[in-house]
N, C-alpha and C positions, 0 to 999 in steps of 0.2 A: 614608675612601674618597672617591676623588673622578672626575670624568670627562664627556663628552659625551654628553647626553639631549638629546632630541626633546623641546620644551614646546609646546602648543597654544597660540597666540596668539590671532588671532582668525578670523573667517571670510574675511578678505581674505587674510591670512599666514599663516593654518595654522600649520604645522608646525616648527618653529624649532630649529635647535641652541641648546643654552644650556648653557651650564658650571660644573656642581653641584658643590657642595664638603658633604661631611658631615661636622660637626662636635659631637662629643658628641651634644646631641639636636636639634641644629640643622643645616636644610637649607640652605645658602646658593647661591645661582646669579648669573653673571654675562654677557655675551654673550658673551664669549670666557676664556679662558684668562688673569690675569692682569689684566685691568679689572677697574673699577670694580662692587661688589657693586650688583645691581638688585633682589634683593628676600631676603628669609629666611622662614622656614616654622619654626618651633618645634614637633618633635612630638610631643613626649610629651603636646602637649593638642591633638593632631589624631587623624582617624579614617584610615588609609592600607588601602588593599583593590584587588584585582584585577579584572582585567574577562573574566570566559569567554571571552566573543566576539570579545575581542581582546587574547589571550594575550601582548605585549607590551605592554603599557600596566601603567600604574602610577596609581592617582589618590589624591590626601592631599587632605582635605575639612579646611575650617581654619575653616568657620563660617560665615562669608557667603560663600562660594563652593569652586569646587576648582581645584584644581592639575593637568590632564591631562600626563604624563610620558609615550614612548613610548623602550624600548631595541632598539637595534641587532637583539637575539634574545634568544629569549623564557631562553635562559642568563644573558645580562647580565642581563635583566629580574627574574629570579630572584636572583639576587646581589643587587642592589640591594633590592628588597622583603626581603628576609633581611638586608640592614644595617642598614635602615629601621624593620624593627618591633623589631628589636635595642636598635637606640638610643631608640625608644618607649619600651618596657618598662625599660630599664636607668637611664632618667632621668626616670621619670613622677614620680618623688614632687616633682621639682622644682617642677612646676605648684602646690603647694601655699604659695605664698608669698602676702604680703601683698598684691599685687593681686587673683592671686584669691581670695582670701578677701571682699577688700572689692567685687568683682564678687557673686560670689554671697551676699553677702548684701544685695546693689540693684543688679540687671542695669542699670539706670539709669545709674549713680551718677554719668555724665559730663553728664546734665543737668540743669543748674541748678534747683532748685525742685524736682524732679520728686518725689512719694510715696515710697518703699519698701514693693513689694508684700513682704505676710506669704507666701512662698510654702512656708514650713514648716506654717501654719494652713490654706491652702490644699489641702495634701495629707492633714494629718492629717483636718481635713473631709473630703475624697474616700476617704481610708480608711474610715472611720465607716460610710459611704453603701456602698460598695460590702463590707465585713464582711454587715451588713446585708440585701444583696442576695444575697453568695450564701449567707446563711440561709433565707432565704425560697425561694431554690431546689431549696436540699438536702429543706425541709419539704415543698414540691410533690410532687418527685420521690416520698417516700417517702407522698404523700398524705394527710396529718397535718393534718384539717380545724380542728380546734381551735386549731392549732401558728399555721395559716394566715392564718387571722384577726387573734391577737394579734400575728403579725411585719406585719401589714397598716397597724395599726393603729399600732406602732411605727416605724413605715420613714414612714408620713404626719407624723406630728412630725418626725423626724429630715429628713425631704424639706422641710420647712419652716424650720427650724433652718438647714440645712446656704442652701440658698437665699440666707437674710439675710445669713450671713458671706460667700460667693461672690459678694454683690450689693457688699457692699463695696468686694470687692477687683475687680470690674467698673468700680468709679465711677474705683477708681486710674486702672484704664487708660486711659481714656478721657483723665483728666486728665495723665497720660505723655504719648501721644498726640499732646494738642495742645501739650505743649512741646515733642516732638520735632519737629511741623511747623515750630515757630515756627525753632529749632536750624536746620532744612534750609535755611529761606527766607535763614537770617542766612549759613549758608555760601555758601549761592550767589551770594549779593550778594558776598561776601569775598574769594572763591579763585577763580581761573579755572583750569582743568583742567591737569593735570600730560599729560606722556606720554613716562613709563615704562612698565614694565612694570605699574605697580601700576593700571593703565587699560585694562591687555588687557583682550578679552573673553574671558571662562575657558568654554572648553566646557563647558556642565554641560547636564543632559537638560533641557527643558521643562516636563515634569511634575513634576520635584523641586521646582520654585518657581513652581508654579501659584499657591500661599499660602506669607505668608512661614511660613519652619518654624524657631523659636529654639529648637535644644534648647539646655538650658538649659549643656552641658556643652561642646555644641561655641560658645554664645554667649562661653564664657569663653576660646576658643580664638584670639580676638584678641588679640593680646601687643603691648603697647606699643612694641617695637621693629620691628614690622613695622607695626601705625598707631598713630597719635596720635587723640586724641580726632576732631579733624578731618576723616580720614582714614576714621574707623568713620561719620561720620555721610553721608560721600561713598555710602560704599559700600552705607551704607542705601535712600539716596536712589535708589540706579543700580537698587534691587531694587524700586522703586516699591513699598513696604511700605505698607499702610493698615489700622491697626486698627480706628480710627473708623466703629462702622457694623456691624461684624460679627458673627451674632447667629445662631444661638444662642450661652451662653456657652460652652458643654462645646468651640465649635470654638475660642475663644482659647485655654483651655486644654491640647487638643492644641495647637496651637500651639504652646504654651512650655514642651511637655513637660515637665510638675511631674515630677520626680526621684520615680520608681517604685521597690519592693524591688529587689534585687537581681535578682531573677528576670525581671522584667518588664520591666527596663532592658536587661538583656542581651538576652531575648528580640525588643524593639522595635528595637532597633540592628543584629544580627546578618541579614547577607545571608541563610546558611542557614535560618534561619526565614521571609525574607520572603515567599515563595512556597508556603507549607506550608499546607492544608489540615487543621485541627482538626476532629474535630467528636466526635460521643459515643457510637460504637462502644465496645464492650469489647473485642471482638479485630479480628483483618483476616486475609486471607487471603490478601492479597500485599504486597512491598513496593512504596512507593510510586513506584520503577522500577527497571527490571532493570538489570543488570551487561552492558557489553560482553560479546556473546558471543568478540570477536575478543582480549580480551585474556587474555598472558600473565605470568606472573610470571617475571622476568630474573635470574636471581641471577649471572652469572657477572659481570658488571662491579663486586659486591658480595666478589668471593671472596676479591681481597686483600686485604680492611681484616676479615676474616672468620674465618679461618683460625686454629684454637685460641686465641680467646675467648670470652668470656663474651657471648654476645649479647642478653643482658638489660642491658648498658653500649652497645649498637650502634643507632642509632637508625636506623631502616627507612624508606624511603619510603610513602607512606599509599597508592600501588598495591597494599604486601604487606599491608591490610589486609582483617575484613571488615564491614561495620556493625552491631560488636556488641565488649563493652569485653568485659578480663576478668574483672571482677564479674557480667557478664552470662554470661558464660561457665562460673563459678561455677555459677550458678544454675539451669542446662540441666542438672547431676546428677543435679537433682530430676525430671525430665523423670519417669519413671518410681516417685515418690514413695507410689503404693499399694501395692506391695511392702513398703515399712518398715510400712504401716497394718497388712497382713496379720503382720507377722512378730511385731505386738507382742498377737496375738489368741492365739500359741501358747502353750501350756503347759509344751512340752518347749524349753529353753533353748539346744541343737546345733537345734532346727530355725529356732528366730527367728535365731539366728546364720546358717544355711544362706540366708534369704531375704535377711539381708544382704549378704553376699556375690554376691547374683545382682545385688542393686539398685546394689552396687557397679557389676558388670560392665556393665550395662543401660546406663550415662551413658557408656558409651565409643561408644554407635551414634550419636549426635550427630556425631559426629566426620568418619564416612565420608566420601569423596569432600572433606570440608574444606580445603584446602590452603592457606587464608592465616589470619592471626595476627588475633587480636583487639586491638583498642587496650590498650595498656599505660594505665591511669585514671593521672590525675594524682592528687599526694597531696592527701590530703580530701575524693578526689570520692566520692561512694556508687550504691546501685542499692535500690531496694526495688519488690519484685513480691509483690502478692496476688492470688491465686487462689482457685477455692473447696479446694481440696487445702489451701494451707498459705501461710503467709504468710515474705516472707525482705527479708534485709536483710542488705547488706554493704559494705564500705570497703575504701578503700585503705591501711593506716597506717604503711606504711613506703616509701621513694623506693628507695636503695641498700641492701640488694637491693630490688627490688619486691615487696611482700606483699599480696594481696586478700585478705579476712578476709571468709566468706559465713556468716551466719546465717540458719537456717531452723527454723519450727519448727506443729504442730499439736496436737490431743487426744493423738495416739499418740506424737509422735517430736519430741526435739530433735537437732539436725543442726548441726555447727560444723564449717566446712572452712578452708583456705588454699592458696595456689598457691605458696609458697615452693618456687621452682626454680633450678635453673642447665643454662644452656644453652651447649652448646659445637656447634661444626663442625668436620667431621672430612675433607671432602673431597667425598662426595657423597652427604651425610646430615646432620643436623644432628638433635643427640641431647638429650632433656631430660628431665633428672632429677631426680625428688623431694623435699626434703626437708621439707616440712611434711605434716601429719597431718589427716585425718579425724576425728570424732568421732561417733558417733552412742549417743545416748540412747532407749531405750525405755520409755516411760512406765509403762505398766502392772506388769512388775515389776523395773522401776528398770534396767535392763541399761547398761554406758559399755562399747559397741564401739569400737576403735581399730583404725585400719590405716592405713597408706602407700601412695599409690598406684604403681601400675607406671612403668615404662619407656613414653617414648614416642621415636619417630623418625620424621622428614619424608624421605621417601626418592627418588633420583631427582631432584635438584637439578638436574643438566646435561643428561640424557638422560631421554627415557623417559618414562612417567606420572607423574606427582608424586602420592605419596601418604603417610596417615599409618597408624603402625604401631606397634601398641601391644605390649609384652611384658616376659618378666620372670612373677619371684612378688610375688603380695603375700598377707602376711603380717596375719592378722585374728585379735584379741583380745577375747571380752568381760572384762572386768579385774570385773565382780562374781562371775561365778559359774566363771572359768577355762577356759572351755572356746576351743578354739583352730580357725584355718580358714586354708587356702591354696589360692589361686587360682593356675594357672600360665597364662599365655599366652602362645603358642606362634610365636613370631618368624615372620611372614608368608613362603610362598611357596609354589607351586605346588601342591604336596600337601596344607597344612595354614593357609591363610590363616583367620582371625579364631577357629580355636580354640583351646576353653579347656576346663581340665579341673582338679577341685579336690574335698577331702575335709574334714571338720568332724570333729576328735575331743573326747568330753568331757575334764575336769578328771583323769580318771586313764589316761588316751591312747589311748581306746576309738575306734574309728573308729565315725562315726552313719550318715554316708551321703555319697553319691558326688553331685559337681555338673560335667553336660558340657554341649558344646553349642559353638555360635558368638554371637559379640557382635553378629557384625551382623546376627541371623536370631532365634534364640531360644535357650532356654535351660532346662536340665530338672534336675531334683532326683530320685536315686534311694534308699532306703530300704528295708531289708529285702528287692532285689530289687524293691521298685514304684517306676516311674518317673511322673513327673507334671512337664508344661510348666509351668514358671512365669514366665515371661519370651517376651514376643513384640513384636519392635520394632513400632510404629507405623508404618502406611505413607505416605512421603514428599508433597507434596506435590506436583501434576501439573508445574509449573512452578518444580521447586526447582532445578534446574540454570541457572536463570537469576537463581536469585535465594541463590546462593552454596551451596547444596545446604543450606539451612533445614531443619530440621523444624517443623512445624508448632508447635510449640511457641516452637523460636527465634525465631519470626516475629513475638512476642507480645510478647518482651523490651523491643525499642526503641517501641513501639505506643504514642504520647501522645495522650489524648485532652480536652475538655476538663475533665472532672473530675480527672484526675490534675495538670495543668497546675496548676487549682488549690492540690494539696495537695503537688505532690513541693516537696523544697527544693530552694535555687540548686545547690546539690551534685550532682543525680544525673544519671545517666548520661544519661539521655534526652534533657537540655538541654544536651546537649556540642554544641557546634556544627560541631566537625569532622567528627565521627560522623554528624550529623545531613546533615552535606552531600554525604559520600561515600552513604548510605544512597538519596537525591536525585541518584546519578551524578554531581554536580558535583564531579569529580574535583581539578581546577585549585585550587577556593577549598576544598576540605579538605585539599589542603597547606601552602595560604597560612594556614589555621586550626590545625594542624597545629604547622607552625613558631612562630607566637605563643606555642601555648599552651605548649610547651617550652619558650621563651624567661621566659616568664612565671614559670613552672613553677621553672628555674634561679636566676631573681633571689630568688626568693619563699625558696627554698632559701638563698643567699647571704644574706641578711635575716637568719635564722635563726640562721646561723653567726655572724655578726659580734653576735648579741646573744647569743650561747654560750645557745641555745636550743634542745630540740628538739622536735622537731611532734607533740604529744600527740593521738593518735586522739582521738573524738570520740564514740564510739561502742563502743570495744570496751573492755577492758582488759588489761591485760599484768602479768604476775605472773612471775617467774623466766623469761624468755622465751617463755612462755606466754600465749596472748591467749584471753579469754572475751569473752560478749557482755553487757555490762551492765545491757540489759535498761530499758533510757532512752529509746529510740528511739520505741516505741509509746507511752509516756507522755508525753515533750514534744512529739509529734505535736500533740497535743488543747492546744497551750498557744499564745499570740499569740508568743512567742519564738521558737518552732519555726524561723519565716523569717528572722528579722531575725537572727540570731547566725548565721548560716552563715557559711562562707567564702566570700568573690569566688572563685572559681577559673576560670573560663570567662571 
């Protein structure tokens, strides 16, 4: 791809045509069409991101400064960021070569003399200290005076310990430092200034290099083809960097951002976090901003790439989303989960079946008013939610088709579901059908229900209200004791919207009793002629029409606070950053998050192929095309590997 961009020069010349050439993962530009190259940009080791506020802009951040781009329309602008993080992703492993190697193991390494900071001892010290730390806090919290004491008394040695090796690697600095001053004074005396482009003044905000910031990832993002040794230490100088002096340590440290888990890297980096407010709530009772009320969802400019496919192979714009994956979506079933408590208290085996059945039906009132899609999770990502009801956990473990695999479980009930669907378009409906299964377990006397769920369809695509609509039989088995249930629900309109009607016979095809009612109201069980409500939706919350028609529950799903921060892994949902930023109305950069992570997503895929590999869940297991839950999750919790073996996926 190649063409005419707007580059910021400086504040006298502004705005500049320059003429970009993208080449594998390099950006090359020159004043005109056909002259002489003025500078290149390598970026599979740069950070490239959009700007809200000025939807035509592009900026590629390469380490000691950025690159501001601006296109014709915010369409070109689009293309181009969608070449750019393409060619990112498609040629990162390249950065892995023997410069950087030999960068990051002495950010120095161009100055003569200089130390090599330990930055591996450096972190595993701060690991030590901060393990530590949140010991001591989880002891607090739980007020465990004794606990208290000894982690008091443990954390004062290790605060001593840890001190002496950090004091060391302080003395490096300092003596870095002053050979870097000495390196600046010799250039200066040497070189007299160029004036290329590589002496513009690059727009970057003020506050970003208030102190110098070395992450240590974008440090590595100087490539000798764009400076030479010489070149890096100009550029140092122009940032008037001073380490000498700065005090306390913990601020050089940020400074040179010591390489964090996975978790805490992504989370420092990523725009969608940067404005995100933690703290240590267990629930909430809104999201942290509402949805346009003025927006609509467009399908017709969608119809013709549409039209009798599979649209689990169709990738959707992040407008047709809503902040919430399908594993979270998964786990909104449970919404209603004292139902299965009650069913496993009966005696008679047609009635704990009859309560399944309604707990069935109950996870369809989530739904109402619903009308956008939840994120399709990437492969590997997962979701875990603890409540006091029940605790669950699920994955993604299959890309083509898409499979979310949800486990949940308590005293009374194991619970194993999957979203295995296909979805087609028919015109002005768009229809999705079942084929994976439900599982529910009753503890008490051992019961394995199985059923399939219904029919669904998004109705009103071009005209008219858009809504969803559930119908169809499903068909309910306990496979211990034989006894059988069918639910029918009743294809929505006028006369007969959201009802359902269904009957439980035993093992020798006795009819037990009658189940009516509606999904989105309540729901009642009859028996020898006596009727009894079992099922009565929860009522909405005041402001759920602004905040995608949530129920109170859904609202709970994406909710990070900081003790979960601590414990979830880089995998889960919560920490997706696309999601995170559509959830934050920042519409703009959860598409630009969006595209990444499917491009990511693709390569990571392609990786796999070309090593004739395939992506072994993590979490579940698969037997005859069969997936169980293997019951690992809760135990390597509790283990220091829990974090560090996850997958990058975000």
């Amino acid at each position: 791809m190649e063409g005419y961009l707007k580059k910021w020069v400086n504040f006298m010349y502004q705005w500049q045509n320059r003429y970009f050439i993208l080449h594998e993962d390099s950006l090359i530009y020159c004043q005109t069409k056909g002259t002489p190259k003025k500078g290149q940009v390598h970026l599979s080791i740069c950070s490239i991101r959009s700007v809200p506020k000025d939807p035509q802009r592009i900026v590629i951040n390469y380490g000691m400064s950025e690159m501001n781009l601006r296109a014709s329309s915010v369409q070109e602008k689009q293309k181009w960021l969608d070449a750019l993080l393409y060619a990112q992703q498609k040629y990162s492993s390249k950065s892995q070569n023997n410069m950087l190697l030999q960068r990051k193991k002495n950010p120095f390494y161009f100055i003569e003399g200089a130390p090599e900071l330990d930055l591996k001892r450096i972190h595993t010290t701060l690991t030590q200290f901060w393990i530590m730390q949140a010991q001591l806090e989880e002891q607090i919290s739980l007020n465990n005076t004794s606990k208290i004491s000894q982690l008091i008394q443990e954390l004062k040695h290790t605060t001593t310990a840890c001190a002496q090796e950090l004091d060391e690697e302080y003395n490096k600095l300092i003596e870095i430092s002053k050979k870097l001053q000495e390196k600046l004074r010799e250039t200066n005396e040497q070189n007299s200034p160029d004036h290329d482009d590589f002496d513009e003044e690059e727009f970057v905000p003020t506050e970003q290099f208030m102190s110098f910031k070395m992450d240590e990832d974008e440090f590595y993002s100087i490539n000798n083809e764009l400076y030479d040794d010489r070149q890096l230490v100009k550029r140092l100088s122009s940032k008037k960097m001073s380490i000498v002096g700065v005090s306390p340590l913990f601020q050089i440290l940020e400074q040179l951002r010591i390489p964090q888990p996975i978790k805490y890297k992504n989370l420092i980096k990523n725009e969608a976090f940067k404005d995100m407010i933690i703290g240590i709530e267990e629930t909430r009772e809104y999201l942290p901003a509402f949805k346009d009320s003025n927006e609509s969802i467009k399908f017709v400019s969608l119809l013709k790439d549409m039209i009798g496919k599979d649209l689990t192979k169709i990738a959707f714009p992040v407008t047709f989303n809503e902040p919430l994956s399908m594993l979270q979506n998964l786990c909104e079933n449970l919404e209603y989960s004292e139902i299965l408590d009650q069913a496993d208290s009966f005696s008679n085996s047609c009635e704990r079946l009859a309560y399944v059945m309604i707990f069935a039906a109950s996870g369809l009132s989530a739904t109402i008013n619903r009308v956008k899609k939840p994120f399709n999770p990437i492969l590997g990502e997962t979701f875990e939610f603890t409540c006091s009801k029940f605790k669950y956990i699920s994955e993604q473990v299959l890309h083509h088709p898409p499979i979310s695999i949800g486990y949940a479980e308590n005293e009374h009930f194991e619970f194993l579901s999957d979203n295995n669907v296909t979805t087609s378009f028919w015109g002005k409906s768009i229809t999705v059908t079942p084929l994976g299964w439900v599982n529910i377990k009753l503890k008490k006397n051992l019961d394995q229900i199985t059923y399939q769920k219904c029919k669904s369809s998004f109705k009103n695509l071009i005209m008219g209200p858009q809504y969803l609509d559930h119908y169809g039989e499903i068909k309910f088995k306990n496979e211990t004791t034989g006894d059988t249930g069918t639910l029918k629900l009743i294809e929505g309109s006028s006369e007969a919207s959201y009802q359902l009607k269904g009957f439980v016979k035993d093992k020798q095809g006795t009819q037990y009793c009658i189940i009516q009612g509606k999904w989105n109201s309540e729901i009642s069980i009859t028996v020898a002629g006596m009727s009894k409500i079992v099922w009565v939706r929860n009522a909405l919350p005041q402001t759920s029409d602004q905040q995608y028609y949530f129920t109170r529950f859904a609202l709970q799903l994406n909710h990070l606070n900081r003790q979960l921060l601590k414990t979830l892994p880089p995998t889960d949902t919560r920490l997706r950053p696309d999601q995170r930023a559509l959830e934050n109305s920042n519409v703009d950069f959860a598409a630009i998050e969006k595209t990444r992570l499917e491009q990511k997503q693709r390569i990571a895929r392609k990786e796999l192929q070309e090593q004739k590999k395939d992506h072994i869940p993590r979490w579940f297991l698969q037997r005859n095309g069969k997936y169980s839950f293997g019951q690992e999750y809760w135990k390597q919790k509790e283990t220091p590997e829990f974090q560090t073996e996850a997958f990058d996926i975000f």
